[in-house]
C-alpha positions as CSV (number, residue, x, y, z in Angstrom):
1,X,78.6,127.8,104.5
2,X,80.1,127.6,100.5
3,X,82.1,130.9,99.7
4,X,84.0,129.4,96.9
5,X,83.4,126.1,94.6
6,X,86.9,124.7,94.1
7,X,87.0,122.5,91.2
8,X,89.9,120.0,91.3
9,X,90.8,117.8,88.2
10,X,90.2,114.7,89.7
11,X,86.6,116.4,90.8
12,X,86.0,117.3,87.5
13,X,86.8,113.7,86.0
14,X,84.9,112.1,88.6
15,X,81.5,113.5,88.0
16,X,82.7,113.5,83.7
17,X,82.5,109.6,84.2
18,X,79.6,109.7,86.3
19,X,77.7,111.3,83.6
20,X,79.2,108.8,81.1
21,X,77.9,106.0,83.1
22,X,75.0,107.6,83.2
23,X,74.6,107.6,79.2
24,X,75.7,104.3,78.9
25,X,73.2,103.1,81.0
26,X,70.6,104.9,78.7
27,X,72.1,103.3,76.0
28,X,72.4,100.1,77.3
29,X,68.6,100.2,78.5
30,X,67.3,100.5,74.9
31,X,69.8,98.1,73.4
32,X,68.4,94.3,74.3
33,X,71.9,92.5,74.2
34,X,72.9,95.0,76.8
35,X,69.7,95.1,78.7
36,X,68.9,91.7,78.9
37,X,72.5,90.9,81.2
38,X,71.8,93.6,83.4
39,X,68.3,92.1,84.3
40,X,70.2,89.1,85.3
41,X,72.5,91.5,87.7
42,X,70.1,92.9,89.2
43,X,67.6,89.6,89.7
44,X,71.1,88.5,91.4
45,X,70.7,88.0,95.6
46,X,74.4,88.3,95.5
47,X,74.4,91.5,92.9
48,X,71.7,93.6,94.6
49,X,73.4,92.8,97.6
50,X,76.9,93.9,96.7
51,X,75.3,97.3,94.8
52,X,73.4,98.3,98.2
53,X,77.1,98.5,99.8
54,X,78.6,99.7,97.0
55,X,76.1,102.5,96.7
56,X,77.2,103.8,100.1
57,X,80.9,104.1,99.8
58,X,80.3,105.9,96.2
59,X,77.7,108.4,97.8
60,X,80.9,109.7,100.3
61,X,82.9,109.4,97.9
62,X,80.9,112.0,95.7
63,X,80.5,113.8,98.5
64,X,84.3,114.7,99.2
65,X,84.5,115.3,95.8
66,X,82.7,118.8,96.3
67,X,85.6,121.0,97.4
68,X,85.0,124.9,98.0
69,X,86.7,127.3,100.3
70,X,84.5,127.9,103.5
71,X,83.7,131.4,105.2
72,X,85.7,131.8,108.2
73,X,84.4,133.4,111.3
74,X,84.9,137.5,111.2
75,X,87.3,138.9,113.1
76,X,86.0,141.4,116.0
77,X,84.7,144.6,114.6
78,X,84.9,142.8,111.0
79,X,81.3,144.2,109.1
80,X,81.2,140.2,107.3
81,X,82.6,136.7,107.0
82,X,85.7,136.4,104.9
83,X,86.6,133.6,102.6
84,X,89.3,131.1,103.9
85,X,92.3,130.0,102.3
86,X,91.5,126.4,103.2
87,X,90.1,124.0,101.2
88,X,87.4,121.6,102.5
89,X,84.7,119.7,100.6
90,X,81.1,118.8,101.4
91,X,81.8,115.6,103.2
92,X,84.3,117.4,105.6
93,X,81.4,119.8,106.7
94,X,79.0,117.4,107.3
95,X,81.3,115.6,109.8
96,X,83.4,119.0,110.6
97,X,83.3,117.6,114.5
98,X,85.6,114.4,113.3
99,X,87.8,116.9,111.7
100,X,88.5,119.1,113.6
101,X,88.3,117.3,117.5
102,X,92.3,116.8,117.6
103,X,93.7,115.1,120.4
104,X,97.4,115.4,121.5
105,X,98.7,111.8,120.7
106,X,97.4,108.6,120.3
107,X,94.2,106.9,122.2
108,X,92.6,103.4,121.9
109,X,88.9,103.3,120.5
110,X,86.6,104.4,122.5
111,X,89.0,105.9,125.3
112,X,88.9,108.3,127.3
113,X,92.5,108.9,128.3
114,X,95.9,108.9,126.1
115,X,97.3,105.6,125.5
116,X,100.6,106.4,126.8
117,X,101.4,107.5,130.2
118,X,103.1,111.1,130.7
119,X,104.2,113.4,133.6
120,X,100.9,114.9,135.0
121,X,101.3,118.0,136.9
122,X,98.5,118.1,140.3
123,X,97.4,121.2,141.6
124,X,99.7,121.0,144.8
125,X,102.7,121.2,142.1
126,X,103.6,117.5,142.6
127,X,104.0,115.7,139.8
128,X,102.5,112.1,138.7
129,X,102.7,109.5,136.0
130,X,99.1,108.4,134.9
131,X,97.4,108.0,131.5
132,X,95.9,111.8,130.4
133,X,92.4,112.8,130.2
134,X,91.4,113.4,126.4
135,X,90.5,116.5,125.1
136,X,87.2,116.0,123.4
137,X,86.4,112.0,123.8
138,X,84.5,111.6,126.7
139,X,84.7,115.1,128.0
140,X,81.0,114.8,129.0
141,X,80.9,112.6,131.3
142,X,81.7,113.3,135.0
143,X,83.1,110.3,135.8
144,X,85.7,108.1,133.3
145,X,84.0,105.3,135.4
146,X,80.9,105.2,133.1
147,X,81.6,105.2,129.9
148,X,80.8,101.3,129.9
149,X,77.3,102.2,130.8
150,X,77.2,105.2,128.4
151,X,78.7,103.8,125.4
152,X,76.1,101.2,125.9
153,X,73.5,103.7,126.1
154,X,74.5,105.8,123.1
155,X,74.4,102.5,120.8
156,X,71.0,101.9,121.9
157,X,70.1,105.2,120.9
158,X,72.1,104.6,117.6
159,X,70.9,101.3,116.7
160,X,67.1,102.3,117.5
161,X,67.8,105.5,115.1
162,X,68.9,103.5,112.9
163,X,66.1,101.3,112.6
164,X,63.4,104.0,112.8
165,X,65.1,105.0,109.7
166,X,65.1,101.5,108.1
167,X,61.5,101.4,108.6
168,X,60.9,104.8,107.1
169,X,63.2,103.4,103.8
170,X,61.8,99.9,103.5
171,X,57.9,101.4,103.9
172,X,58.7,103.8,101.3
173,X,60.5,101.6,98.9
174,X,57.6,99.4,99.7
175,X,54.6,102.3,98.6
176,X,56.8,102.6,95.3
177,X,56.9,99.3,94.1
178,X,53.2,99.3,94.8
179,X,52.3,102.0,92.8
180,X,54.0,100.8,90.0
181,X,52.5,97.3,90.5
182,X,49.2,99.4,90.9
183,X,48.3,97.0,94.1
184,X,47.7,97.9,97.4
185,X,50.5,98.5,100.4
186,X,49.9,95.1,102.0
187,X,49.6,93.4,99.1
188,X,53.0,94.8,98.1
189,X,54.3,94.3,101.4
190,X,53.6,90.3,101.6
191,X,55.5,90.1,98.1
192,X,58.4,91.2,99.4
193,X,58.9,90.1,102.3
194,X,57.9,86.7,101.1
195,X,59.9,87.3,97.7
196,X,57.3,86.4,95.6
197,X,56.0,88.1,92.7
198,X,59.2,89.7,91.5
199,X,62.2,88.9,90.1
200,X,64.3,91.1,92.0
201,X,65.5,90.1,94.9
202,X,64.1,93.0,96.7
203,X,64.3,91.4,100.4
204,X,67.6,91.2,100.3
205,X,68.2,94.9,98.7
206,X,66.1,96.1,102.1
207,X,67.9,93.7,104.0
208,X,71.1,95.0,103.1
209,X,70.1,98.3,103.2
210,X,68.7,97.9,107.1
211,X,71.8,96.7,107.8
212,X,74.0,99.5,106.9
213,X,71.9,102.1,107.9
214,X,71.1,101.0,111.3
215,X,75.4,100.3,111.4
216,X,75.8,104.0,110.0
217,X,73.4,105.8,113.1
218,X,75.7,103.3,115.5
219,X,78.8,104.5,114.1
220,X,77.2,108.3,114.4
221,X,75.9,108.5,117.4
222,X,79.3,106.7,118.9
223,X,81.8,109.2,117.0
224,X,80.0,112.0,118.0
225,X,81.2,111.7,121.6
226,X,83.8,109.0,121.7
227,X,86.8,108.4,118.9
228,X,84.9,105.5,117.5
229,X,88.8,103.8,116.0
230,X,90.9,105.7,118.1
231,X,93.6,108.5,117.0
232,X,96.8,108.3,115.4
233,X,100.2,109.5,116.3
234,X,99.5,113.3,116.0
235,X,95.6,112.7,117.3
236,X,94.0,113.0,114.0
237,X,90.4,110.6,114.2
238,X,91.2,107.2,112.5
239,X,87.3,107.1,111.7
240,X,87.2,109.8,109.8
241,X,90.6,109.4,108.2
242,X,89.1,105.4,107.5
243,X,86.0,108.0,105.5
244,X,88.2,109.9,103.9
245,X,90.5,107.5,102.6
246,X,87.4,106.3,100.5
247,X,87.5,109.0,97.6
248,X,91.2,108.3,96.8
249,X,90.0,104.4,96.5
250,X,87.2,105.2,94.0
251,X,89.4,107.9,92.4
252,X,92.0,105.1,91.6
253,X,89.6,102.7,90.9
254,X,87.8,104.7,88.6
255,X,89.8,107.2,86.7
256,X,92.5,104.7,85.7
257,X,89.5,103.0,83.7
258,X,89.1,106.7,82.3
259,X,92.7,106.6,81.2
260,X,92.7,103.1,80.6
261,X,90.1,102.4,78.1
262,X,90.4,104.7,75.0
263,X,93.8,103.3,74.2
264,X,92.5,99.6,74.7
265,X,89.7,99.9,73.0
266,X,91.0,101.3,70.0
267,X,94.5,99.8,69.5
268,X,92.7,96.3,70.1
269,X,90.2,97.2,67.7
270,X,92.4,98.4,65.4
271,X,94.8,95.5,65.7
272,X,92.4,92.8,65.2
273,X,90.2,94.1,62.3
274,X,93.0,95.4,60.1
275,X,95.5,93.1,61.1
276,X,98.5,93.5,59.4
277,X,101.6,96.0,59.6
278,X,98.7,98.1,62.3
279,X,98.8,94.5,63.9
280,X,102.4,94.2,64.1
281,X,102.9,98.1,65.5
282,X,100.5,97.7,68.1
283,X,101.7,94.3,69.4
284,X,105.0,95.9,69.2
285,X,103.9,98.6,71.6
286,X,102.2,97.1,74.4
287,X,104.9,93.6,74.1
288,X,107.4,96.7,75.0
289,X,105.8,98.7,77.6
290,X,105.1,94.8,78.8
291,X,108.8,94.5,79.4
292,X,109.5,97.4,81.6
293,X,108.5,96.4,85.1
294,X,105.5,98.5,86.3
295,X,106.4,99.6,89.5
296,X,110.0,101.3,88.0
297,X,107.7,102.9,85.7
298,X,105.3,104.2,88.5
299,X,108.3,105.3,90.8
300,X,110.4,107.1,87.5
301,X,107.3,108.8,87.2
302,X,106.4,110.1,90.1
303,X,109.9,111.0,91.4
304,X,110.0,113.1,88.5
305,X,106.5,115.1,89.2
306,X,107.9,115.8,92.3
307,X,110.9,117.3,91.3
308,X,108.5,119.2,88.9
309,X,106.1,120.6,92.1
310,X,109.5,120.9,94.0
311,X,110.5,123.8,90.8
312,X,107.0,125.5,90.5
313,X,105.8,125.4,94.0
314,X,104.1,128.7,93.4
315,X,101.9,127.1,90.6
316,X,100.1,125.6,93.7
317,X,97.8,127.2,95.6
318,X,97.0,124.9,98.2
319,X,98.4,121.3,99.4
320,X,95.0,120.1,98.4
321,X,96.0,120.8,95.0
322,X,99.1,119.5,94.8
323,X,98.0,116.5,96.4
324,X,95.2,116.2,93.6
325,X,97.5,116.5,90.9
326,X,99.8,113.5,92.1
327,X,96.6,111.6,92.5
328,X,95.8,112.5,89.1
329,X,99.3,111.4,87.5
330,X,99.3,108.3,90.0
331,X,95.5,107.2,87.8
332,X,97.8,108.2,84.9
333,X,100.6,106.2,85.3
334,X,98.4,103.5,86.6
335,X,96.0,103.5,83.3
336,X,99.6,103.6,80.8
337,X,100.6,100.4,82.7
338,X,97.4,98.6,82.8
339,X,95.5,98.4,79.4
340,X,97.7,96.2,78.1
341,X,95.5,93.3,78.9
342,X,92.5,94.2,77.7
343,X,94.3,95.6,74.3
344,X,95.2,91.6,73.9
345,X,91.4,90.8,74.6
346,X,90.0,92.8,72.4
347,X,92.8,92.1,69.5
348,X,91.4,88.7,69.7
349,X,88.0,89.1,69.5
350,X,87.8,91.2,66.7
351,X,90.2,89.1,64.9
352,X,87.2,86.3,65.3
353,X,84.4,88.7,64.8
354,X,85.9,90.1,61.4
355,X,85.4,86.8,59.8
356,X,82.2,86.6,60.5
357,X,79.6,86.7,57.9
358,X,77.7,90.1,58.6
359,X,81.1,91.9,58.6
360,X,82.3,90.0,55.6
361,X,79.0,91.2,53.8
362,X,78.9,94.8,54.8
363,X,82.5,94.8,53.5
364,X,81.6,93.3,50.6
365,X,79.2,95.7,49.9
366,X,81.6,98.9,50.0
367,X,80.7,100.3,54.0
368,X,84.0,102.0,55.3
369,X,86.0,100.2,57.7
370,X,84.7,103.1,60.5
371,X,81.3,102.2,60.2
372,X,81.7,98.5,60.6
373,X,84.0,99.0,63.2
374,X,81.1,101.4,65.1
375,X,77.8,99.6,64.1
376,X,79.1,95.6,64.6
377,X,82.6,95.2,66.0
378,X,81.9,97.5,69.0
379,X,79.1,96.1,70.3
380,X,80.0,92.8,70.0
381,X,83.1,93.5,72.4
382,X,81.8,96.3,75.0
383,X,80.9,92.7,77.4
384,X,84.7,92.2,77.5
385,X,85.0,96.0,78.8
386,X,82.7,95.9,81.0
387,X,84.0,92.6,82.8
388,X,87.5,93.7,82.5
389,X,86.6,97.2,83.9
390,X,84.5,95.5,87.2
391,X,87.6,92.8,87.3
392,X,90.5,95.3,87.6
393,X,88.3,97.6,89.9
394,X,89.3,95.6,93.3
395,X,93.0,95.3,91.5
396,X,93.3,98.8,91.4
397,X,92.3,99.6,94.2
398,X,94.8,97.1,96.7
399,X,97.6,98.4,94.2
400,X,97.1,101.7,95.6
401,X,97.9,100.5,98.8
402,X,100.9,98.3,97.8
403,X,102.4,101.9,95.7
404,X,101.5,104.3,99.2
405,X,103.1,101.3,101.1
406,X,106.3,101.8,99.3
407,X,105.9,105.6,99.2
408,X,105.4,105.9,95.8
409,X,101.6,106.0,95.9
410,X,99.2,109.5,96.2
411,X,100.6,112.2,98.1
412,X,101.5,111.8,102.2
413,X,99.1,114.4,102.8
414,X,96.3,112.8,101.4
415,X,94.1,110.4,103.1
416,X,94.1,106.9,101.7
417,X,94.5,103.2,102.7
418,X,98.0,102.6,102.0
419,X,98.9,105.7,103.7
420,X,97.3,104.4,106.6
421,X,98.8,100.9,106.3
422,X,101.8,102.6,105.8
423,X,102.0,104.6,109.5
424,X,101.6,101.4,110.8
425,X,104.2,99.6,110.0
426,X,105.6,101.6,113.0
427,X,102.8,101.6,115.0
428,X,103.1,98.2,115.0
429,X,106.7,97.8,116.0
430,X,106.0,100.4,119.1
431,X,105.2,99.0,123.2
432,X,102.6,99.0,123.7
433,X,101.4,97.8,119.8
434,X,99.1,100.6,118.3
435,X,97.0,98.2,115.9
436,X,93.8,100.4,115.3
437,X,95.5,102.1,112.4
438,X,96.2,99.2,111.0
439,X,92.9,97.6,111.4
440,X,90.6,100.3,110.3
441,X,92.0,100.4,106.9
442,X,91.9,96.5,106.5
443,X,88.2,96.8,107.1
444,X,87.0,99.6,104.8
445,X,89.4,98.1,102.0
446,X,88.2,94.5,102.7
447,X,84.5,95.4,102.3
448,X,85.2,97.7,99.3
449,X,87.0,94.9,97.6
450,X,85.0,92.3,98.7
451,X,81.6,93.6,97.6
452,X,83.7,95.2,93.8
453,X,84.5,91.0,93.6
454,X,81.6,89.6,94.2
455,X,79.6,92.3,91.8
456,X,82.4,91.6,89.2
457,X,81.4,87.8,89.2
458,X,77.8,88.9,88.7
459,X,78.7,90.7,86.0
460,X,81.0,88.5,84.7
461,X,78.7,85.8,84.8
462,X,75.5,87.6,83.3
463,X,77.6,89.5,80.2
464,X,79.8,85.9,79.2
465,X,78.0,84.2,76.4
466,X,79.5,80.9,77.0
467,X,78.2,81.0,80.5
468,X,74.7,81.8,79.8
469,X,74.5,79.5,77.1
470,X,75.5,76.7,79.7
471,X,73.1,77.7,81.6
């Protein structure tokens, strides 16, 4: 149960830019030359496609963003449940048996016993050398001897949950689409599975969506009894550190672009519409903060925040905290060193759109330089933002890594990719090799980035004039 909502800052910034998106997507709905691109995203096989997974990672994602102190079980003779000092969010409840199922050391996926052998102590005080039962994977079977036949069994179970599930989705997806079409369920039905009748590729959206639903229940029902990736070195669940690792992704992602975008939208405005000594200062600005090599910048910077937390540790009430706050100042850094680029897009295309004619006659007619700059050089460049900020997504996101690689990423406390990648460059120097570190974060990053990519070409294709004038 909730006893206490804690808000973090990047919490707080995460749901400030949801709602943002969610007014620019009003916006762009009523504006034509913004709603006509999207249609093309979304009547995209390879858009829809890439959303549906998308739309998953971002759902846990908000859901670990919802942090509160939980009530802690009352002490004998206590009259009520007290508020604990530990700080937890909504995702972490939800999958509170992957959190807190701890095993002593590492174990393969899908064991049952540690991976390393250690002195085993029998009852008739001799003493052995043999692999250790786990703790919790496994513990419910009698025998070690069947968990072929029961691993098999629970993904049957998974996979046919999953698809009872699918079914349920697809048939109500299905019974919207035919109310609004005001036609009848079959009628509806034979449309889309025969993708006629619609320009949205919704086949492939339920498609898709089967897919990683009936993989979800799999995943489930196996991680409920088993260490579906194995454990890590002090027996944490690689699964659900592979989950958890998620938020910081989207938080990096996502919040640079936060930081990132004010500055480059309005120096390269600024720069290419008055032109000038402004033009000169702000190519002097980002031609010097080119020069200093990012990652010094990254690792002056966060040296120095520690050395600040290191001072005021009692300005900290929790690691959770001060974990947030270098994830914060990490999105920071990373927005200061990254809007360089689209500064020098932007600079260019207002230079071209102030000479066009509709500017040159609103100037000529007395309207302040604000108001031209608001009602027709801002529109005409918010399709550069938006393929820069879907581009640099996937960027941001593997530069994370590279930074927690090199330790001077988010927090070692924290659950990410590159702190995962990290661990294992030892792991993976060990006998016998320990590789399911490794190889869990490889996958959830690959598909993350993967899926960012190939929405960002949508995108970039549908919003670049010169390519749909080609077309």
């Amino acid at each position: 149960m909730i006893s206490h909502l804690v808000i973090l800052l990047t919490d707080a910034l995460i749901f400030l830019l949801l709602l943002l998106s969610i007014v620019f997507g009003i916006y762009a709905s009523r504006r034509a030359h913004l709603r006509r691109p999207w249609g093309l995203v979304v009547r995209s096989r390879v858009g829809v496609g890439s959303m549906v997974v998308l739309a998953f990672y971002l759902v846990v994602g908000l859901l670990d963003s919802i942090h509160f102190h939980p009530l802690s079980q009352p002490a004998d003779g206590a009259a009520e449940q007290t508020r604990s000092t530990e700080v937890i969010s909504l995702f972490d409840s939800m999958v509170s048996g992957l959190r807190t199922r701890q095993e002593k050391t590492y174990s393969a996926p899908l064991a049952t016993h540690l991976y390393a052998k250690e002195s085993i102590e029998l009852a008739d005080g001799s003493t052995i050398r043999d692999f250790p039962r786990l703790q919790h994977a496994g513990v419910h079977l009698p025998d070690p001897a069947q968990k072929t036949a029961d691993i098999l069994k629970l993904s049957a179970i998974g996979i046919l949950k999953g698809i009872a599930v699918s079914v349920v989705a697809v048939n109500t997806l299905i019974m919207l689409l035919a109310v609004k079409a005001r036609s009848n369920f079959g009628e509806q039905a034979r449309r889309v599975l025969l993708a006629t009748g619609s320009e949205i590729p919704w086949r492939v959206v339920l498609v898709v969506l089967s897919s990683m639903l009936v993989l979800i229940f799999w995943s489930a029902e196996l991680a409920a009894n088993y260490h579906l990736l194995g454990t890590d070195k002090v027996g944490e669940d690689v699964f659900y550190q592979a989950l958890k690792s998620i938020r910081t992704g989207l938080v990096i992602g996502t919040l640079t672009t936060l930081v990132m975008l004010p500055a480059a939208v309005m120096l390269g405005i600024m720069a290419g519409y008055f032109r000038g000594w402004v033009d000169d200062l702000i190519q002097y600005i980002y031609t010097t903060l080119n020069s200093i090599p990012g990652v010094l910048l990254i690792a002056a910077a966060i040296l120095m925040l520690q050395i600040y937390m290191s001072n005021h540790a009692e300005e900290f009430n929790s690691l959770v905290e001060r974990a947030d706050l270098r994830l914060l100042f990490l999105c920071i850094i990373l927005g200061v060193t990254s809007w360089t680029g689209l500064c020098r897009l932007l600079r260019g295309e207002s230079m071209k759109l102030r000479e066009v004619d509709y500017v040159q006659a609103a100037t000529a007619f007395g309207v302040s330089h604000l108001q031209i700059i608001g009602r027709h050089i801002l529109p005409n460049v918010l399709h550069i933002v938006l393929i820069a900020v879907v581009l640099d997504f996937s960027g941001l996101v593997l530069a994370e890594a590279v930074l927690s690689y090199v330790n001077i990423g988010v927090d070692p406390t924290m659950n990410s990719w590159g702190n995962m990648i990290n661990s294992a460059r030892l792991e993976m120097a060990r006998e016998p090799i320990v590789w399911w570190s490794l190889a869990a974060a490889m996958i959830f990053m690959f598909t993350l980035v993967l899926s960012a990519n190939l929405f960002s070409d949508v995108v970039r294709d549908a919003f670049d004039p010169r390519l749909r004038s080609s077309r």
